[in-house]
N, C-alpha and C positions, 0 to 999 in steps of 0.2 A: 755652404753654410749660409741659413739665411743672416741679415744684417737687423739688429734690430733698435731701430733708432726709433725711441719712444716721443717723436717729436711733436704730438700735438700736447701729450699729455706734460711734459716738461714747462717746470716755473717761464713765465715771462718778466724777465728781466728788463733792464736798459737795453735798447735796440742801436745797434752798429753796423755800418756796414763801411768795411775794409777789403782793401787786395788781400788774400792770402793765396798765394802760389802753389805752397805745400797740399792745402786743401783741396783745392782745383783741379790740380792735377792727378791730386788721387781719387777726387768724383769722376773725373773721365777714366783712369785705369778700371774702376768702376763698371763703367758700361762695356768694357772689354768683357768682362766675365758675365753679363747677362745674356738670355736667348737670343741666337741671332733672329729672331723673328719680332723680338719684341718693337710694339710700334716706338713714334717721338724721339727715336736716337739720332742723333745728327752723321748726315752723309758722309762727316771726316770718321767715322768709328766705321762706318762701314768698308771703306776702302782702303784702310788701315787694314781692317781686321780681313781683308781677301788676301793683302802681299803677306801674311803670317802663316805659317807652315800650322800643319797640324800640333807639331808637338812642339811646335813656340804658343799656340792657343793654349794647349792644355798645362803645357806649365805658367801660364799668364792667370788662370782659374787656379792652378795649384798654389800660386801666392797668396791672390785676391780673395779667396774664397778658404782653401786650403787654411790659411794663415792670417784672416782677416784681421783679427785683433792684436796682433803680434806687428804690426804694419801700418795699421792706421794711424796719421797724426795725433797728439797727444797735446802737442802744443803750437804756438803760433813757430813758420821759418821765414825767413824774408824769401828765400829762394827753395827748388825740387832741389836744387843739388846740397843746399843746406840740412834738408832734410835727409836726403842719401848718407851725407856725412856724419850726421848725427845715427843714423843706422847702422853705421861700419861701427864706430864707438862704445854702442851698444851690447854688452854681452850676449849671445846668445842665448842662456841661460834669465838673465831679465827680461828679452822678448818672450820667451816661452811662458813665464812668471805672469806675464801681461795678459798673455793671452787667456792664458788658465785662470788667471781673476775676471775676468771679467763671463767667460764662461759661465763663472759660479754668479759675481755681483749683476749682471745684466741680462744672459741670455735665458736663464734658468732660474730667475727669481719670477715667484709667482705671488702676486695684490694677497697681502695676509698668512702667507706662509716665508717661515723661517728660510735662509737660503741655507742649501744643504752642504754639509759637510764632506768633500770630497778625497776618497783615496786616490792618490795620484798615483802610486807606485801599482795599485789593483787594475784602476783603468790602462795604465801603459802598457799590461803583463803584458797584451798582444794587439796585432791588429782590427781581433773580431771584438775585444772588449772596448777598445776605443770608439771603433766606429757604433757600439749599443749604447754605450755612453753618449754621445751623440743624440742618436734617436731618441734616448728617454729625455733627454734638454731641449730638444727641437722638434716641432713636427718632421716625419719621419718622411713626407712627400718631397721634403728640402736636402735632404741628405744623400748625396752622391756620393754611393757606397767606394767607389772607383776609387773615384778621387783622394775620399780619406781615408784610404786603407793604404793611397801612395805617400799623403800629408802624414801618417804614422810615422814611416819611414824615418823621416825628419825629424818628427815633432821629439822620438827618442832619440836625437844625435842633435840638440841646439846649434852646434855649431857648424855644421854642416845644414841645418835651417837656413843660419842667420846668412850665411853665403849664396843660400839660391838666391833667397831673397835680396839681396844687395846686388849679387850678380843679375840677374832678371832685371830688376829697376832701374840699375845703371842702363843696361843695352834696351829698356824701353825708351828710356827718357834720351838716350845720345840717337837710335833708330829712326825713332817716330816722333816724341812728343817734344823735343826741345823744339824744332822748329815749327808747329803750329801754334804753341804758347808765345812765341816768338810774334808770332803772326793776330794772335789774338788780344794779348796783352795791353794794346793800347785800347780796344776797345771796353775790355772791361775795366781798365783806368778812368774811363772817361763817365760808365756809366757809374761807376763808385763815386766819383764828385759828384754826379747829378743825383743820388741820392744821398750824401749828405748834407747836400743843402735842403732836402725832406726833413722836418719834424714828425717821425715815427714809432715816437713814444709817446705820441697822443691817440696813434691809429690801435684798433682792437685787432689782435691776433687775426 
């Protein structure tokens, strides 16, 4: 699924810059799911992503990608495991909810047109209607047939969603990512101070 963060076009507001853990962590799960050819990714996603079995990869895309908007931060954590925590909490059925609204409010609104009115019960009937559902919301070059014909599977049993996806995240974040955040963290603490002694809400986007 592609992602689609409408961020040049989005208001500029007051400019901040904070730690946020929860965020971080999920822009690096992030580059997990993109081409492993793509250029500018740093050398720790690479040799991460070689100790990963095949089908620890593709369930790692079956989250991220699979389930992206059902999984994305919503709001600030102080910690990943705070965030994991508030994911276990979460009904499955309200991730699913999340997911499917934004579907309709973000990925399939189009400049001047109504956002459309979606049968949910029509799209789920099967696997070949969700995945066309899909393709009519998204360019159809983004869409890994494979994949979301497995992310079906799920996406009709929430609770059995909300479980991969906690179980996956948990064994990412205890596996691999607890300790290079570990590793990382002071530095990005140190550059967050040297940007907020920047006044950057005088500078232009």
């Amino acid at each position: 699924m592609p992602f689609a963060l409408e961020l040049e076009k989005s208001a500029v507001g007051q400019a901040s810059v904070r730690v946020e853990p929860a965020l971080n962590a999920f822009g690096s799960l992030l580059l997990f799911a993109k081409a492993e050819d793509d250029t500018g990714i740093h050398e720790w996603v690479h040799r991460t992503r070689a100790r990963m079995s095949a089908k620890e990869l593709f369930r790692h895309k079956l989250v991220m990608i699979g389930f992206h908007y059902a999984v994305v931060p919503r709001q600030s954590f102080a910690s990943f495991p705070e965030y994991l925590a508030w994911l276990e909490q979460t009904p499955g059925e309200d991730l699913r909810a999340a997911m499917f609204k934004s579907y309709v409010e973000v990925c399939m609104y189009r400049e001047g047109v109504a956002r459309p009115r979606v049968n949910w019960d029509k799209v789920l009937v099967s696997a070949k209607s969700y995945v066309e559902f899909l393709k009519k919301g998204f360019d159809e070059q983004y869409i890994d047939e494979k994949l979301e014909k497995r992310a079906y599977e799920y996406v009709i049993e929430p609770d059995s969603m909300k479980k991969l996806i906690t179980d996956h995240l948990r064994w990412f974040w205890e596996e691999h990512l607890e300790a290079e955040w570990t590793r990382v963290r002071p530095m990005i603490e140190k550059s967050v101070k040297a940007f907020q002694r920047v006044d950057l809400n005088g500078m232009p986007r």
